[in-house]
C-alpha positions in Angstrom: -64.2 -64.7 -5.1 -61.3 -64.9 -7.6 -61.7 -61.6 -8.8 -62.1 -60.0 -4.9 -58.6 -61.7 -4.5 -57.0 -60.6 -7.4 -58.0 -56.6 -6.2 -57.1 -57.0 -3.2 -53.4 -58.7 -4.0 -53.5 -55.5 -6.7 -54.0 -53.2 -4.0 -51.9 -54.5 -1.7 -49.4 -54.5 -4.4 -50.1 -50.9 -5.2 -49.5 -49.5 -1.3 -45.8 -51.9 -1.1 -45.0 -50.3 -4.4 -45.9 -46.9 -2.9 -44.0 -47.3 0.4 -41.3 -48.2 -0.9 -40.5 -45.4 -3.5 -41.5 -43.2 -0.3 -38.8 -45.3 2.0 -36.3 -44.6 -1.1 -36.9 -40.6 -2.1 -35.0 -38.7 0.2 -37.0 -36.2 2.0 -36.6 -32.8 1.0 -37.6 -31.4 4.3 -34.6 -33.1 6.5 -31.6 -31.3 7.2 -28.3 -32.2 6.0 -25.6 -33.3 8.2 -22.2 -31.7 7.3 -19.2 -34.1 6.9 -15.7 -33.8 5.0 -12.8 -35.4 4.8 -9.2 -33.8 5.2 -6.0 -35.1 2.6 -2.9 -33.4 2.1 -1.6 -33.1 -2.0 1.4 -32.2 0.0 3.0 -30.0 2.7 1.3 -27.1 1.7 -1.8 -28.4 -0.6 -5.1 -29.4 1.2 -7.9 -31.0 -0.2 -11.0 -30.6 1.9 -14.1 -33.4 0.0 -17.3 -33.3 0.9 -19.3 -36.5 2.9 -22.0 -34.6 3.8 -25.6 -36.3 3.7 -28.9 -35.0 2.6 -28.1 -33.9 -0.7 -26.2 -30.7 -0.1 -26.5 -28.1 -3.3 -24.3 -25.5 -2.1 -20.7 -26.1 -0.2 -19.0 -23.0 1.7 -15.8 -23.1 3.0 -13.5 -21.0 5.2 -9.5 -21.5 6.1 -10.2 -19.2 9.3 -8.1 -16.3 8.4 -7.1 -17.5 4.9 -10.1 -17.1 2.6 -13.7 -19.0 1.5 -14.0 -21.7 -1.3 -16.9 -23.1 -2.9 -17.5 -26.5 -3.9 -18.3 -30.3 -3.0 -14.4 -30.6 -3.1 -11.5 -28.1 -3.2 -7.8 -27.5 -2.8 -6.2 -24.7 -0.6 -2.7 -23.5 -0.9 -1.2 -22.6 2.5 2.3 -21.6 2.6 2.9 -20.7 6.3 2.9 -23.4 8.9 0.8 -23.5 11.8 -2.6 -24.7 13.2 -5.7 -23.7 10.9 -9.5 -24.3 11.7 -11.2 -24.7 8.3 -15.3 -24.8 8.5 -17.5 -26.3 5.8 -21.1 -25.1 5.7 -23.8 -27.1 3.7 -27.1 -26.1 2.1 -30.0 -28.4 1.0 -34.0 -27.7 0.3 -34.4 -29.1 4.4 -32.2 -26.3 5.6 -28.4 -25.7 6.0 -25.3 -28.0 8.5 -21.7 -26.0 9.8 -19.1 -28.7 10.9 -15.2 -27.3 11.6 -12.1 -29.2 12.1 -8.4 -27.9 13.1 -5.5 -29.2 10.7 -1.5 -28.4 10.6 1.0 -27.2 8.3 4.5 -28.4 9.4 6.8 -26.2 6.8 6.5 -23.0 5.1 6.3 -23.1 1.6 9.0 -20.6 0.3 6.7 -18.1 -1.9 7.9 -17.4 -5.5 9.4 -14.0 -6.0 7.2 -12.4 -8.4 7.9 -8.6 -9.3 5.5 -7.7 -6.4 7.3 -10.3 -4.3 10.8 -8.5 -5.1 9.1 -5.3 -4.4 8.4 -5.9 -0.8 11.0 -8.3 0.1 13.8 -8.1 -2.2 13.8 -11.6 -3.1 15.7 -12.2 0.9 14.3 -9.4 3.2 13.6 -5.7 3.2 12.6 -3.0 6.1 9.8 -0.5 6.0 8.8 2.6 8.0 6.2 4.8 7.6 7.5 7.5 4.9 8.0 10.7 6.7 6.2 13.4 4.7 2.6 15.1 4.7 -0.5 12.2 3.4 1.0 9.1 5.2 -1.4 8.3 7.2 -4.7 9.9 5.0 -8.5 8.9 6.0 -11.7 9.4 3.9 -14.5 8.3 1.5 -15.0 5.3 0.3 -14.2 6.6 -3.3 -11.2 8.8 -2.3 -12.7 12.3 -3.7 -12.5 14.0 -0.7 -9.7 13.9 2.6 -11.2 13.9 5.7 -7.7 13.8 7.8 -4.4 13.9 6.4 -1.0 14.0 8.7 0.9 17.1 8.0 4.5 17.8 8.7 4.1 18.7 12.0 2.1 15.5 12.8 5.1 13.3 11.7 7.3 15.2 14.5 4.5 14.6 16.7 3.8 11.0 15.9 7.7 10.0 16.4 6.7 6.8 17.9 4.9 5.5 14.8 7.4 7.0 12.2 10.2 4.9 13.6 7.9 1.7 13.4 10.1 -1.2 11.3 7.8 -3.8 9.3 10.7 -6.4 7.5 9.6 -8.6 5.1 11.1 -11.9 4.5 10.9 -13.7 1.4 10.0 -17.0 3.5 6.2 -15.3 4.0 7.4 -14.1 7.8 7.5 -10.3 8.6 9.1 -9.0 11.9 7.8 -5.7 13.6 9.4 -3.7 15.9 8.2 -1.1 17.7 11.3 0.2 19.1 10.1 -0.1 22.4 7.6 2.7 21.8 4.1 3.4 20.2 1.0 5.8 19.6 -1.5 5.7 21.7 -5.3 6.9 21.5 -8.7 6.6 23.0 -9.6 4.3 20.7 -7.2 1.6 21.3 -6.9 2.5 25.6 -4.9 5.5 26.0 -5.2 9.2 27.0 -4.4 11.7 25.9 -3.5 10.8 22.2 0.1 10.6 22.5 4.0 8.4 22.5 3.7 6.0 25.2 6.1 3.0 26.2 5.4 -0.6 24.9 5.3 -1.5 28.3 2.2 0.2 28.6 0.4 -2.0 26.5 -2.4 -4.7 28.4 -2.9 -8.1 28.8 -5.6 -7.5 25.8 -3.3 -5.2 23.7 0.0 -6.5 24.5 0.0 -8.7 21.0 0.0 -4.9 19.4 3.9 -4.9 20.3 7.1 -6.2 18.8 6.6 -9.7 17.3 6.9 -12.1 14.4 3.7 -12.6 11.8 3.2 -14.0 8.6 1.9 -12.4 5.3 0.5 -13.1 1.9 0.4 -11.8 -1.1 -2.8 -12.4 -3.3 -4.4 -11.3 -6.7 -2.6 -8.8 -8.8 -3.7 -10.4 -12.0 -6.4 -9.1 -14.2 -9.2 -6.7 -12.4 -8.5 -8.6 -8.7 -6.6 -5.6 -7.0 -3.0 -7.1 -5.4 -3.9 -7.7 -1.6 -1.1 -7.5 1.4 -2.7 -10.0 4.0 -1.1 -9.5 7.5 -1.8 -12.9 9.5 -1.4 -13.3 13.4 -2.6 -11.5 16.2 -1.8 -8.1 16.1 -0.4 -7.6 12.9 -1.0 -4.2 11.5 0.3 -1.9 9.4 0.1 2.0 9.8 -2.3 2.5 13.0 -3.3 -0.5 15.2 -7.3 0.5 15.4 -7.7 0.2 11.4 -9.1 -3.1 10.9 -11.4 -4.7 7.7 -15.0 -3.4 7.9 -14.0 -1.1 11.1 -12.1 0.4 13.3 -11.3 -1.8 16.8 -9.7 -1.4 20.7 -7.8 -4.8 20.4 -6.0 -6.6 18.0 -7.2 -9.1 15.5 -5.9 -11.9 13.9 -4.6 -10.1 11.1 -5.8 -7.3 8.5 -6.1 -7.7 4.4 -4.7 -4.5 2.9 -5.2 -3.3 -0.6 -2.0 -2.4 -2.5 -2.8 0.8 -4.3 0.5 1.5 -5.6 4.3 0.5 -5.9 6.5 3.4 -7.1 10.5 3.8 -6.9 12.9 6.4 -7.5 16.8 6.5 -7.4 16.9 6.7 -3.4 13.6 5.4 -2.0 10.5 2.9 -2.3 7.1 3.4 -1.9 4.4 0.8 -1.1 0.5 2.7 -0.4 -1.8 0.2 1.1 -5.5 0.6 1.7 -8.4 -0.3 4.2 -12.2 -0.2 4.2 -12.5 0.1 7.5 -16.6 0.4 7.0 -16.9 4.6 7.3 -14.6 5.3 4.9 -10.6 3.9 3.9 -7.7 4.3 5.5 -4.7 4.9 3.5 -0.6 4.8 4.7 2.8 4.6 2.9 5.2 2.7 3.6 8.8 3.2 2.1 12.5 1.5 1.8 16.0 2.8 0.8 16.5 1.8 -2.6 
């Protein structure tokens, strides 16, 4: 009898000790639940941390508009203010969790005036037009060996409207465009026949494609990362308004990331060549300033 009890209190022993490392291990099939936690390191510094459950092994993150980070806990330097949306999507063996939140930055954070800064803005501000010569608006491959579609001299006459266009930089990360109270229009972004047409022809959906105030960035530049012009706000553009990233569009985003391909200066002018990948092929235009 002694030894049928002492079994049975060993076996009953056994199945506790059992359910209860099962209660403790976490199952691997449950998905995780995304969580984080927003602190500001100060006006222009967030840190976005990590609360979510389940045993996440991979953290994205997106600043809508801004860029992604990766990691349990990470630090984003924004220097304009205004209302983001950053979204944090988790990973674990059960399956994957998106959560978003919307956060503010009160002040802009003045951007230091590197040479690339000075270039653009002058260390205060500095207007651009599309440079009126033959290749300022170019289109083609991927890996530039071949044009597709170059403007000629005749097409700068003809494209009046867009060769009068005024991007001005300010050092404070803002950029006004105007306009001038005219524009191109093509099928591609609502009008026909390609042609000038008033700014007051723009829509309801297009309208953010005229005169305004946006804000822009300046990123990379160091090493093998290419220096990247990041236009932010709706409508802002630079060169045509249907050139977008990954391709080409009928009504304006929320702003356009454009590869710097060259800075050049002689005694009169400047010269800024920005880029696009527009998913066919790249779009190329120069800008330029009176020195």
């Amino acid at each position: 009898m002694k030894n049928i009890q002492k079994i049975t209190i060993g076996l009953f022993c056994t199945i506790m000790i059992i359910f209860s490392c099962k209660k403790d291990r976490p199952s691997l099939n449950n998905l995780p639940k995304a969580a984080f936690d927003i602190e500001f390191v100060d006006s222009n510094n967030v840190k976005f941390i990590s609360k979510s459950t389940e045993n996440p092994f991979l953290f994205n993150w997106t600043v809508v508009n801004l860029g992604d980070f990766k990691g349990n806990g990470v630090i984003a330097s924004i220097p304009n203010k205004g209302i983001y949306q950053v979204i944090l999507t988790v990973y674990s063996q059960g399956g994957r969790d998106t959560l978003s939140k919307f956060f503010e930055i009160t002040k802009n954070e003045k951007p230091a005036c590197t040479p690339e800064m000075e270039f653009l803005t002058n260390c205060s501000s500095r207007t651009w037009t599309l440079a009126k010569k033959p290749g300022a608006l170019w289109v083609g491959p991927a890996n530039a060996s071949t044009t597709w579609w170059a403007i000629d001299a005749a097409g700068v006459t003809t494209r009046s409207c867009a060769f009068n266009d005024e991007w001005t930089f300010n050092a404070d990360g803002t950029v006004d465009y105007d306009c001038k109270g005219d524009l191109w229009g093509e099928a591609a972004t609502g009008f026909k026949p390609d042609g000038c047409y008033p700014e007051s022809d723009l829509t309801a959906d297009t309208k953010f494609w005229g005169s305004g105030k946006h804000q822009f960035m300046l990123t990379g530049g160091t090493g093998t990362d290419p220096l990247i012009l990041k236009m932010i706000g709706k409508g802002a553009f630079i060169g045509l308004q249907k050139v977008a990233n990954g391709k080409e569009v009928s009504t304006p985003q929320m702003g356009v990331d454009y590869k710097v391909v060259s800075q050049t200066k002689t005694a009169t002018d400047r010269f800024t060549e920005v880029e696009v990948n527009f998913g066919a092929g790249i779009w190329r235009f120069t800008l330029t300033s009176p020195e």
